[in-house]
N, C-alpha and C positions, 0 to 999 in steps of 0.2 A: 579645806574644801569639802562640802556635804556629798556628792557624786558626778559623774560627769558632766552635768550640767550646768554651766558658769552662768551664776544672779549677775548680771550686769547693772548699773547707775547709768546713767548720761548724768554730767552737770555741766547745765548751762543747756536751755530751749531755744535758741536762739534759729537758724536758717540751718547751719551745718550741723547742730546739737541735735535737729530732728530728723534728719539725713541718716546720721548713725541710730538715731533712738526705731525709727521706722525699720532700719537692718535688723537689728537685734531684737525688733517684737515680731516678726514674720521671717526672717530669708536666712539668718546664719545657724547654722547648725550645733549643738550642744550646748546653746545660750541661749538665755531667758533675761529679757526686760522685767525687771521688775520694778525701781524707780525712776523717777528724773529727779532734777532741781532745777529751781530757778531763785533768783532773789525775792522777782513780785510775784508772789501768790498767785495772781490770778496769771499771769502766762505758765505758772508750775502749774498749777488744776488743770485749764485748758489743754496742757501740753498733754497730762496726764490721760484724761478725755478722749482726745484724738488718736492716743495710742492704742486705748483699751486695758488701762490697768489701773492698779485702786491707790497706789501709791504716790505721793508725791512731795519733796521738804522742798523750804527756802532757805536752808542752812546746811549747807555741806556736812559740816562737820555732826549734824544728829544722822543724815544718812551712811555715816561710816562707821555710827554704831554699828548697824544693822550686821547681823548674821546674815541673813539673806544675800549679802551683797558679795560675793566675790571679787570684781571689779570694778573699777571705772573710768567711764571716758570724757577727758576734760576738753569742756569748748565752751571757755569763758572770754572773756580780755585779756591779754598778754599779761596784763599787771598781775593777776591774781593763779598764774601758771604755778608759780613756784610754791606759792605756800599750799594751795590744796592737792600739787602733786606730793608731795612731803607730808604729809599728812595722812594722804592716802597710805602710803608704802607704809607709813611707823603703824598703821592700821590692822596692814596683811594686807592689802587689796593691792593688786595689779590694775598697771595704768596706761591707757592708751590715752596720749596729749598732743592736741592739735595740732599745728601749725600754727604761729609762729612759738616754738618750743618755752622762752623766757624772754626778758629783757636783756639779761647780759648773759656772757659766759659764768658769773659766780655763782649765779642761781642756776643753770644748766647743770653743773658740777653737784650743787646741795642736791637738785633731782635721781642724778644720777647715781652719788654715794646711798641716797637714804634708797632707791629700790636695791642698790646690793648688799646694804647692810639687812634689811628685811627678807631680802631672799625672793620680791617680787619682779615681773616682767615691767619692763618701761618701752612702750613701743610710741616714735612721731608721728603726726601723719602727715607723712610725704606720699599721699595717692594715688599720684605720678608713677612713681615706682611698680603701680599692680595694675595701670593700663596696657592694654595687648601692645600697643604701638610702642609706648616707651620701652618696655621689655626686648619688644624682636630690634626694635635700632641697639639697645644694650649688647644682645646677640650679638648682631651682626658687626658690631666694635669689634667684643671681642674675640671673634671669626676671625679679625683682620680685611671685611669686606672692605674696605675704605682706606687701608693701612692706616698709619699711624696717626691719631686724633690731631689736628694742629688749632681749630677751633672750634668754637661752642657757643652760638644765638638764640637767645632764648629771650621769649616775650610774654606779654602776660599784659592785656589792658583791659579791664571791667565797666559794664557800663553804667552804675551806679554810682548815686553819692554818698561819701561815706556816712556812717553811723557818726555824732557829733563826738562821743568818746575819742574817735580814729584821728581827730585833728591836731588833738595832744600829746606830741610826739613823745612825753614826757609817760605817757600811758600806755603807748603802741608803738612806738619806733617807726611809725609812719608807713608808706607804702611799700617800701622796701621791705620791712617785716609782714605787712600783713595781702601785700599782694605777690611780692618776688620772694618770698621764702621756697615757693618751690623751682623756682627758674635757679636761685643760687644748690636747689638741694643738685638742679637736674645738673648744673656745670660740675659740680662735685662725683657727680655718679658717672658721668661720663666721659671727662676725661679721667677721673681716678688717680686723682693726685690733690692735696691739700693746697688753696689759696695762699699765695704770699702776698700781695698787694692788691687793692684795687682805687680807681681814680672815680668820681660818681659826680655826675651836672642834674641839678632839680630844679624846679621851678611850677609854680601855683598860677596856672592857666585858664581853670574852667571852675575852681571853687571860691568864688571871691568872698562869698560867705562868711569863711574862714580867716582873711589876711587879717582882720582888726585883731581879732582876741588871741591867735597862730599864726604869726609874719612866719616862722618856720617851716611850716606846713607844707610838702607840693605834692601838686597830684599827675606831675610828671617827671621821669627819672631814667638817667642812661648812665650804666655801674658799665666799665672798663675793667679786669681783673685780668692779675697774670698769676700763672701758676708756677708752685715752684720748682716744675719740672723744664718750666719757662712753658709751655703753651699756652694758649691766649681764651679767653672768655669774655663775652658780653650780653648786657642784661638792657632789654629796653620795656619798663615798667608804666603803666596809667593806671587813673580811675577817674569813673564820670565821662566816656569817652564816648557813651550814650549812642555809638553806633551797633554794638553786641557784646559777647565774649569772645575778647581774641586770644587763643595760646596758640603758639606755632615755637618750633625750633628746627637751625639747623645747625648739623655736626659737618665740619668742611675735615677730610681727610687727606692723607699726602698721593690719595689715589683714589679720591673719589667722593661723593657729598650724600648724606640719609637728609630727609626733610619730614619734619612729623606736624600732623595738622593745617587745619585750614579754615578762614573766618566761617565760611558756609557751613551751616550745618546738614546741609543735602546734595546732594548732585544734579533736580531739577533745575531747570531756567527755561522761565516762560518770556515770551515774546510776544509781543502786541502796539498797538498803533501809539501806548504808552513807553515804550520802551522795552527794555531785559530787565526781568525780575528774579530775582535767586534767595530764597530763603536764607537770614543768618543767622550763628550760633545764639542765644540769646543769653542763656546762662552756663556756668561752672557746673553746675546741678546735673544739667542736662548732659554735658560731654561727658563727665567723671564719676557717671552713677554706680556704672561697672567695678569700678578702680576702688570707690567708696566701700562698695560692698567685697569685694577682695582684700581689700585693707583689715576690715570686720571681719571676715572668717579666718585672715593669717593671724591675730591677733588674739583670738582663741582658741588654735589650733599651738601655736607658741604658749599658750598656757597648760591645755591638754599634756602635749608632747613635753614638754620641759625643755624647747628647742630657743635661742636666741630671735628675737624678731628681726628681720629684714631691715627696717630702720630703727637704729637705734640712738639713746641719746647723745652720745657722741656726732651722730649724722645732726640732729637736733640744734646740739650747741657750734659745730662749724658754721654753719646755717648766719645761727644768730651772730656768731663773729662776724662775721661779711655784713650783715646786716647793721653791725653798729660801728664799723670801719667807713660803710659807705657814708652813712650819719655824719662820721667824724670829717671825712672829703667833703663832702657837701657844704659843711659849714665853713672847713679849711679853705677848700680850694686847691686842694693839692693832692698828690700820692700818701695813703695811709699803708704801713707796713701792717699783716696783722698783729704780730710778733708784738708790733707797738699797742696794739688794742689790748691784747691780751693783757701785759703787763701793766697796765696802767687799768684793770678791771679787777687783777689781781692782788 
C-alpha cells in the first residue's frame, strides 16, 4: 500500500456499483476512486463521467494490474462473485463483495481461503448491519430488553421487475438470494445462533413474462427456519410488488417485542375530499444510503487498522447456505437440513 490513502475499483456500474462508487469519490475518508468497470464500454465511460475520474476498463482482470488500485468492491451478478473475488486477493487487493456473497458454499470457502492465504480483508455487504435502527434493536437484544430471542420476521418486497439475468435461477439463485440475502443475514445476527433447517413455498404471481423460458422462477417466497438452538425464524420475500420498498422486521421476545421499519417513508398524511394520502418508501437507495456509506468507511477503516471486518465471509457463506436449502425445499417440498446442503455442496 502507497500511504494512507486506499485507490479503490468499483466492478460492476450497475444501480448498487454506483451507490458505492459515488461514496468513495466524495464522502469516505482516506479513499480515493480511481476506477470502475463495466463489461460495455459505454456504461464503464459513462459511469466514469458521472463520477469525475479518467479511468475506466471492461475487464477486471487488466484493472487489477493496476498499482493504483488497493481495493475492490465487487457488484456484479452472483455468477461471476467467485472468480473476480479470487482473483482480486491472489492480486493483493482487499475485497468488499456484495450481496448475495456466491452461488454455493464451495465457492464462498475458495473466497475466503484465497483472501487469507493473500493476507487481504474480505468484507459482505450486509448494510443492514450499519443502520442506526438495526444496530440499537442489536443492543437492545443483547441488554436483555426483550429477554430471550424466541422469534425473528423479516421481510423484504421490492417494486421492480427483475433484471432478465435474475430469472435464471441457474445464475442468481433467485429471490432468495438476491432480495432475502439480507432478511436471512438479519435472522443470523439476531438471534445468534446458526440455522439447522428451513421449510420454503414460492410461486410466480406477477412475472408471467418469465414462466416459458423459467417454470422455476417466483417472485414470491415464505422461508420457515429453525435454529439450532431450536428458536424460530421467518422470511417473507417479493419482487415486482410495484406498491414501493418494503423492509420491516420483527423480533418477538419471551418478555417483550422490538419492531424496525415501516412501508411509509415519512410521517406526513394528507387528507382531502380524495381521501388519506401518506408518502411510501420507494426505493432500498433511499432507506439504506446511511448504512451504504457506513458499510464504505468500516471497510476502509478495517484496512487502515488491520482490524477484522464486521461482516465477514463466513457471515457471507451461512447466508448463501439458507439460500440454496431454501432452493432445494422449494423444489422438494419438504424440510432441508442444512447439514444436508452442505454436504452434498461439498
Amino acid at each position: 500500500m502507497r500511504n494512507t490513502e486506499i485507490g479503490v475499483c468499483v466492478i460492476g456500474s450497475g444501480r448498487a456499483g454506483m451507490i458505492h462508487a459515488a461514496n468513495f469519490r466524495r464522502n469516505v475518508p482516506h479513499a480515493s476512486l480511481v476506477a470502475v468497470v463495466d463489461p460495455n464500454e459505454a456504461v464503464a465511460k459513462q459511469a466514469a463521467e458521472s463520477l469525475g475520474i479518467d479511468t475506466y476498463y471492461t475487464d477486471y482482470k487488466e484493472a487489477l494490474k493496476s498499482d493504483n488500485i488497493d481495493a475492490v468492491i465487487v457488484v456484479t451478478p452472483t455468477i461471476f462473485h467467485r472468480d473476480i473475488v479470487v482473483a482480486a486477493a491472489e492480486a493483493g487487493k482487499h475485497v468488499f463483495c456484495e450481496k448475495p456473497m456466491a452461488m454455493n458454499a464451495n465457492e464462498c470457502e475458495d473466497m475466503i481461503a484465497a483472501a487469507k492465504r493473500n493476507k487481504v480483508k474480505l468484507q459482505i455487504g450486509f448494510m443492514r448491519r450499519f443502520n442506526d435502527s438495526f444496530i440499537q434493536a442489536k443492543e437492545e437484544i443483547d441488554s436483555g430488553a426483550i429477554g430471550d430471542v424466541v422469534l425473528v420476521r423479516s421481510l423484504t418486497r421490492g417494486p421492480s421487475i427483475p433484471q432478465p439475468w435474475m430469472y435464471d435461477l441457474s445464475k442468481s439463485n433467485g429471490p432468495l438470494a438476491e432480495v432475502n440475502s439480507h432478511d436471512i443475514d438479519t435472522l443470523n445476527w439476531f438471534v445468534d445462533a446458526d440455522i439447522e433447517s428451513v421449510f420454503a413455498l414460492a410461486g410466480n404471481f406477477r412475472c408471467p413474462q418469465a414462466q416459458a423460458e423459467f417454470p422455476d422462477f417466483y417472485d414470491n417466497v415464505v422461508l420457515t427456519a429453525r435454529f439450532e438452538n431450536q428458536k424460530q425464524g421467518m422470511i417473507d420475500g417479493a419482487v415486482s410488488v410495484k406498491y414501493g420498498y418494503d423492509s420491516r422486521v420483527e423480533i418477538l421476545g419471551t418478555e417483550g417485542v422490538i419492531f424496525i421499519g415501516q412501508v411509509h417513508e415519512k410521517t406526513i398524511v394528507t387528507a382531502n375530499r380524495n381521501g388519506l394520502t401518506r408518502p411510501v418508501m420507494n426505493s432500498w437507495r433511499t432507506l439504506f444510503s446511511d448504512a451504504y456509506l457506513a458499510e464504505d468507511v468500516h471497510f476502509i477503516e478495517c484496512i487502515l487498522e488491520d482490524k477484522e471486518p464486521k461482516v465477514s465471509g463466513n457471515d457471507g457463506k451461512k447466508a448463501v447456505m439458507v439460500v440454496n436449502a431454501g432452493n432445494q425445499s422449494i423444489k422438494e417440498r419438504k424440510e432441508i437440513l442444512l447439514s444436508s446442503v452442505l454436504a452434498v455442496k461439498a
